[in-house]
VODREN-905062 format. One line per field, with one value per residue (C-alpha): residue number from 1; y, x, z. Coordinates in steps of 0.05 Angstrom, whole numbers. Layout:
<pts>
n	NUM / ...
yy	Y / ...
xx	X / ...
zz	Z / ...
</pts>
This chain:
<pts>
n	1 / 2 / 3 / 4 / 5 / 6 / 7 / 8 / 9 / 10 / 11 / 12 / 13 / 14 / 15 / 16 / 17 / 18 / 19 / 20 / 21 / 22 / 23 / 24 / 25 / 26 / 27 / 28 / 29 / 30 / 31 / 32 / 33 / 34 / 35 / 36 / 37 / 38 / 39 / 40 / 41 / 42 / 43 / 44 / 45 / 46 / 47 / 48 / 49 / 50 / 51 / 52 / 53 / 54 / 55 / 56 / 57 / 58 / 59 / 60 / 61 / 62 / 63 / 64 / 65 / 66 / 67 / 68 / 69 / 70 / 71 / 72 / 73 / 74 / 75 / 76 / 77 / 78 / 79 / 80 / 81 / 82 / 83 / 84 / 85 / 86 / 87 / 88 / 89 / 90 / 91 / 92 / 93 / 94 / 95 / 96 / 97 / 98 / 99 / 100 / 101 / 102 / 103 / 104 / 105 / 106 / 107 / 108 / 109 / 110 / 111 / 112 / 113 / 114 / 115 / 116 / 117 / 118 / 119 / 120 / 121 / 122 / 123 / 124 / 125 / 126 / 127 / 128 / 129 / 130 / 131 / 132 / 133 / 134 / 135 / 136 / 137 / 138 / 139 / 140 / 141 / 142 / 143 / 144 / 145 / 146 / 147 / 148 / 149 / 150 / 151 / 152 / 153 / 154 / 155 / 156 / 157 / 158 / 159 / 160 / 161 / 162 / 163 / 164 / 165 / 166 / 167 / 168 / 169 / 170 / 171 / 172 / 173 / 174 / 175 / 176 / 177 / 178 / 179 / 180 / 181 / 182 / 183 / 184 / 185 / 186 / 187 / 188 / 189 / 190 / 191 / 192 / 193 / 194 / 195 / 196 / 197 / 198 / 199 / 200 / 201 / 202 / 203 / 204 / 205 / 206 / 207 / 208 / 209 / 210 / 211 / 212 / 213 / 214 / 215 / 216 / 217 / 218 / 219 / 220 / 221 / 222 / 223 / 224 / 225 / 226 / 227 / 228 / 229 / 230 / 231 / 232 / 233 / 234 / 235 / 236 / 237 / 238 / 239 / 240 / 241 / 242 / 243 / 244 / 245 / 246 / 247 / 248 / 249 / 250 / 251 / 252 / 253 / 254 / 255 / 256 / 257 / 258 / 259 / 260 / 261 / 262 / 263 / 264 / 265 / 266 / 267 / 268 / 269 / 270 / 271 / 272 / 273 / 274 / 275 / 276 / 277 / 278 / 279 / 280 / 281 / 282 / 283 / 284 / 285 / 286 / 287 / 288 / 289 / 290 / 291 / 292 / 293 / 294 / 295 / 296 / 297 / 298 / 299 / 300 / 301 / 302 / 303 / 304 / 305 / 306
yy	-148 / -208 / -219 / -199 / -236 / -194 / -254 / -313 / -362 / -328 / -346 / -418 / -426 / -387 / -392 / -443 / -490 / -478 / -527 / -573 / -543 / -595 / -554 / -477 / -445 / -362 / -308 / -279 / -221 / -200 / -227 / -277 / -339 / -406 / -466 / -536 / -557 / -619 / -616 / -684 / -682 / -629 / -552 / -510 / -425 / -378 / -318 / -251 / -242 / -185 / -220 / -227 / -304 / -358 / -422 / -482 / -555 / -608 / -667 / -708 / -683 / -661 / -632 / -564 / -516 / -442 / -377 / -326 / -264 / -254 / -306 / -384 / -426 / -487 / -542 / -602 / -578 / -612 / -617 / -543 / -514 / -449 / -399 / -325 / -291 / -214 / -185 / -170 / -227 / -291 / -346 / -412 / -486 / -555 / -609 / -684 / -711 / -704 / -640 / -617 / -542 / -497 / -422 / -373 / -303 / -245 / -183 / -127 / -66 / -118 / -133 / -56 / -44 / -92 / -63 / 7 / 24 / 60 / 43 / 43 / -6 / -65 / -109 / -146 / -181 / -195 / -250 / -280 / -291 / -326 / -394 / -442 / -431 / -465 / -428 / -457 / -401 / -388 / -477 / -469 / -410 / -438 / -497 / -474 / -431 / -473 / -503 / -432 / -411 / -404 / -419 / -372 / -342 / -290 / -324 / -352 / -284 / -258 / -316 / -300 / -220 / -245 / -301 / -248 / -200 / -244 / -275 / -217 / -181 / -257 / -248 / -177 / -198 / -268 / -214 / -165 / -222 / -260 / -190 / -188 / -257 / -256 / -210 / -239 / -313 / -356 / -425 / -471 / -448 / -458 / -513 / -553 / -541 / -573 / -631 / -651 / -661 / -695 / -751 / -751 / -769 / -820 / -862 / -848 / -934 / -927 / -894 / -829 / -812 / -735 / -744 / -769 / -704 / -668 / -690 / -672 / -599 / -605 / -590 / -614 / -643 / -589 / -533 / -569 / -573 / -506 / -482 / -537 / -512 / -434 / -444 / -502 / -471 / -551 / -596 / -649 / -706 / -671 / -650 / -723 / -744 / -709 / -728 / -798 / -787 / -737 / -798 / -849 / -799 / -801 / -868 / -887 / -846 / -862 / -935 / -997 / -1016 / -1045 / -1023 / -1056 / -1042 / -966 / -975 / -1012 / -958 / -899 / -928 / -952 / -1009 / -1026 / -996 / -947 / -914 / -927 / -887 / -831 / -823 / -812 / -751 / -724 / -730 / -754 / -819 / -887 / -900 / -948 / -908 / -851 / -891 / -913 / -839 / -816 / -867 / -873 / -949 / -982 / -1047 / -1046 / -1088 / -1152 / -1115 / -1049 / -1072 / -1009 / -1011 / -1028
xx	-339 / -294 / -293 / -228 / -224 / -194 / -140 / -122 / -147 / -223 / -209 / -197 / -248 / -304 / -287 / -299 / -261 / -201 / -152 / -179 / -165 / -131 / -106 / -93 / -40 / -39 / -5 / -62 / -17 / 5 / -53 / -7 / -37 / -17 / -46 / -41 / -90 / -104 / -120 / -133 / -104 / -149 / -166 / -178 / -184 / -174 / -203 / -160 / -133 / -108 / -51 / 23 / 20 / 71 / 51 / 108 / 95 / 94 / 83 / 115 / 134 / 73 / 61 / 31 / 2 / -20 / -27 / -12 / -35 / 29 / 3 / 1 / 65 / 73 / 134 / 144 / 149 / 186 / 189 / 198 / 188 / 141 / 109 / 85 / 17 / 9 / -39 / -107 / -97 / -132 / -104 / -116 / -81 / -90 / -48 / -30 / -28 / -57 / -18 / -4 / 8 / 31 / 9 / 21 / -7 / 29 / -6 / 2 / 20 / 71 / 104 / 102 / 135 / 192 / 211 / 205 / 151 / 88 / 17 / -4 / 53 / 30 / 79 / 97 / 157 / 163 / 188 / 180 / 101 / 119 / 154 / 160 / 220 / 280 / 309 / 337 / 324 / 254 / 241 / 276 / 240 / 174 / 183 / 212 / 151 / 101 / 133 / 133 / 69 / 13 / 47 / 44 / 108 / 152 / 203 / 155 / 126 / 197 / 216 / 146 / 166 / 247 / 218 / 163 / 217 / 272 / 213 / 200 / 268 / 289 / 231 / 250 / 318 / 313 / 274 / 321 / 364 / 316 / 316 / 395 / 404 / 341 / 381 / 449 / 445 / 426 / 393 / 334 / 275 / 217 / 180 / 245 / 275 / 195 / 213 / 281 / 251 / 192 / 237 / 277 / 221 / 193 / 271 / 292 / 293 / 341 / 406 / 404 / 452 / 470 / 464 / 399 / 377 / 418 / 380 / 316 / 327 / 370 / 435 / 513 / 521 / 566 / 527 / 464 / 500 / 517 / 455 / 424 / 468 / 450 / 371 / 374 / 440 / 475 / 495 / 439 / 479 / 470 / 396 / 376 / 411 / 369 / 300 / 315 / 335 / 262 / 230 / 257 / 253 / 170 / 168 / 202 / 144 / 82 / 96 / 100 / 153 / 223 / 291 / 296 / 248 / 260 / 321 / 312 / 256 / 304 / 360 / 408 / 433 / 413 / 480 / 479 / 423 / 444 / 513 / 468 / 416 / 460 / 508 / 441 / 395 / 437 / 411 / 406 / 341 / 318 / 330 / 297 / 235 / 231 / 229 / 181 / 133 / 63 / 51 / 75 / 117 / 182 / 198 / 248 / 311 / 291 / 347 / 395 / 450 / 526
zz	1344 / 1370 / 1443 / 1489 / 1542 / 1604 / 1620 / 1606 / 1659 / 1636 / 1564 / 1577 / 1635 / 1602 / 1521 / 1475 / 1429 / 1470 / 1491 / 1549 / 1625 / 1666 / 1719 / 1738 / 1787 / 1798 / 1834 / 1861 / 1880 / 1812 / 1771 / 1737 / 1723 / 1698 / 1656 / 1622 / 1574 / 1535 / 1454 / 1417 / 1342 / 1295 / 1303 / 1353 / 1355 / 1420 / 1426 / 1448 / 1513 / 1546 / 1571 / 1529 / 1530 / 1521 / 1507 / 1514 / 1490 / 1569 / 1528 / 1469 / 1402 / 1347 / 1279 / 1275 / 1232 / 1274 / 1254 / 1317 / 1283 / 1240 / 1177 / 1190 / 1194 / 1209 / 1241 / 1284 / 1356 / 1413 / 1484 / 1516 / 1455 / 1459 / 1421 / 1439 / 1427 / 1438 / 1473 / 1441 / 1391 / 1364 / 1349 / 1302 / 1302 / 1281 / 1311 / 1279 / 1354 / 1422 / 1461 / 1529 / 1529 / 1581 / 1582 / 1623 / 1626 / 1635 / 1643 / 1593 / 1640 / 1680 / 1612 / 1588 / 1659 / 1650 / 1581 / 1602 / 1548 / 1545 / 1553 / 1496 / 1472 / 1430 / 1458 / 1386 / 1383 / 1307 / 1284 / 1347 / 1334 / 1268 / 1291 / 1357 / 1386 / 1428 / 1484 / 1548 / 1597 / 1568 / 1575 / 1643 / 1672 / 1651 / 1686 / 1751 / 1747 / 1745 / 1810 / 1844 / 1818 / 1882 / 1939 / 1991 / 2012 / 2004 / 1971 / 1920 / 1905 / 1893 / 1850 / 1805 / 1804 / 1776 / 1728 / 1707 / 1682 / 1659 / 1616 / 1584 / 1574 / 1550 / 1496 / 1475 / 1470 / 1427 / 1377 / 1363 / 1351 / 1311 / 1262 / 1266 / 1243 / 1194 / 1151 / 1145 / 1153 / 1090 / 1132 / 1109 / 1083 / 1134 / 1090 / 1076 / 1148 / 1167 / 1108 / 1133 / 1208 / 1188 / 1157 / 1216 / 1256 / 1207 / 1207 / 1282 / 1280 / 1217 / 1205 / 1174 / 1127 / 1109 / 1038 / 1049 / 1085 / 1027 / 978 / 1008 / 1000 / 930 / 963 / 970 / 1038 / 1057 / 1035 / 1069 / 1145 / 1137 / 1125 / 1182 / 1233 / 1210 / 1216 / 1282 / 1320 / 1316 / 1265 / 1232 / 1271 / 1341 / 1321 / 1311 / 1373 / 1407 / 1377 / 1388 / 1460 / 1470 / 1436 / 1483 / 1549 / 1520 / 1525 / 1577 / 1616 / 1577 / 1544 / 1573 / 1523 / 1549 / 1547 / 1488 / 1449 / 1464 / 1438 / 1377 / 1360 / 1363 / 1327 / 1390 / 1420 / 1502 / 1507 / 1467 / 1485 / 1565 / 1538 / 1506 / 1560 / 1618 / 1575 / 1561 / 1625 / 1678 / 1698 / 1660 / 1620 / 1677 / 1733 / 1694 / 1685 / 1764 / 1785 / 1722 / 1704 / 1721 / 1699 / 1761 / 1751 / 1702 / 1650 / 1656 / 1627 / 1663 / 1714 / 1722 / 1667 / 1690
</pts>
């Protein structure tokens, strides 16, 4: 019989080809635990847990292929991107690049409590279990989190208990709308929705036209944005923007590259991608680099950007 682990700090402390522990933060108070892991490009399996986990992308982009108990899919995840495993279930992936994952555990009988449901609730959430998803409170929470999670205080504790819920009603929520939308909308099928991203990422140095990304999935340009903006939530236009602008955030905190180069490599001018940077993060590319980077010493034209 396949092994349960009782949580999910155990399962990557004690099991085996997990994801690499780099570092572990808990509520000791509510048996909710935090991780981030390391996994260098190829396959790795994790056994079942006890815990509902959510598992969100902290480094750069990669390709996947997974299967969280509810068949294998597979898709080009970004940033703050997660994915959710139910309790009691293993799981299987292969990645095309090294990843930094964050997981956190939430305990069963704390999620059962949140949704008002009984013990012997699975906690599925569908079609949530079949794809990585996007979501701005989920990326936000997780993150603010990881911040609060183990320190010593009331107010931390409190933050941990909010987060905990709004988590989980946030998850039960995104799949009743998943079901909604799964049955009216007419958007990309997962393998060409995978297809059209992958060339994205292979021609972020190029311009990209939309008859290119048309043709890809043997559709009119119109009827293509349509169904682009029905499966992603934004036009193909805005969707690139923003891979080229993760892309160049990446490097600007892991590459020695300059200014540039950065730009050249995601299809912008200095200025351009100065112009694009600061609507989307708030800071020029330089300045964002000063307060990020871990290779001391900037590059020539790393000067801040008039």
């Amino acid at each position: 019989m396949p092994q349960t682990w009782s949580n999910m700090v155990e399962l990557y402390t004690r099991g085996r080809n997990v994801p690499r522990l780099r570092e572990t933060r808990a509520d000791a108070t509510r048996a909710v635990s935090m991780l981030e892991a390391s996994q260098p490009p190829g396959e790795f399996a994790t056994p079942a847990s006890d815990d509902l986990i959510l598992s969100q992308s902290a480094g750069g982009p990669f390709r996947y292929v997974c299967d969280l108990g509810a068949g294998r899919f597979s898709g080009h995840t970004r940033t703050r991107d997660f994915v959710a495993i139910a309790p009691g279930t293993a799981t299987w992936c292969r990645v095309s690049h090294p990843a930094r994952l964050r997981f956190v555990g939430i305990p069963a009988h704390l999620a059962r409590s949140c949704l008002d449901r009984p013990t012997d609730d699975p906690l599925d959430f569908g079609p949530i279990h079949m794809c990585h998803h996007s979501d701005p409170l989920i990326a936000q929470g997780l993150e603010l989190l990881w911040l609060e999670m183990g320190r010593d205080d009331p107010a931390a504790r409190l933050f941990v208990d909010s987060m905990m819920a709004a988590l989980v009603v946030r998850m039960a929520r995104l799949a009743s709308q998943a079901t909604l939308t799964d049955r009216f909308r007419g958007g990309l099928a997962p393998h060409r929705s995978a297809q059209v991203i992958d060339y994205m990422q292979a021609h972020l140095d190029q311009p990209v036209r939309l008859a290119e990304l048309a043709a890809l999935c043997d559709l009119s340009p119109w009827h293509f944005a349509r169904a682009f903006r029905d499966t992603h939530g934004q036009p193909p236009h805005r969707y690139l923007t923003r891979l080229r602008l993760e892309r160049a955030r990446e490097w600007l905190t892991t590459s020695s590259c300059s200014i540039s180069e950065i730009a050249a490599a995601t299809g912008y001018t200095p200025q351009q991608l100065a112009r694009h940077f600061r609507q989307a993060f708030g800071m020029a590319p330089g300045a964002f680099r000063r307060q990020h980077q871990d290779h001391p010493g900037p590059r020539a034209d790393d000067a801040p950007t008039p």
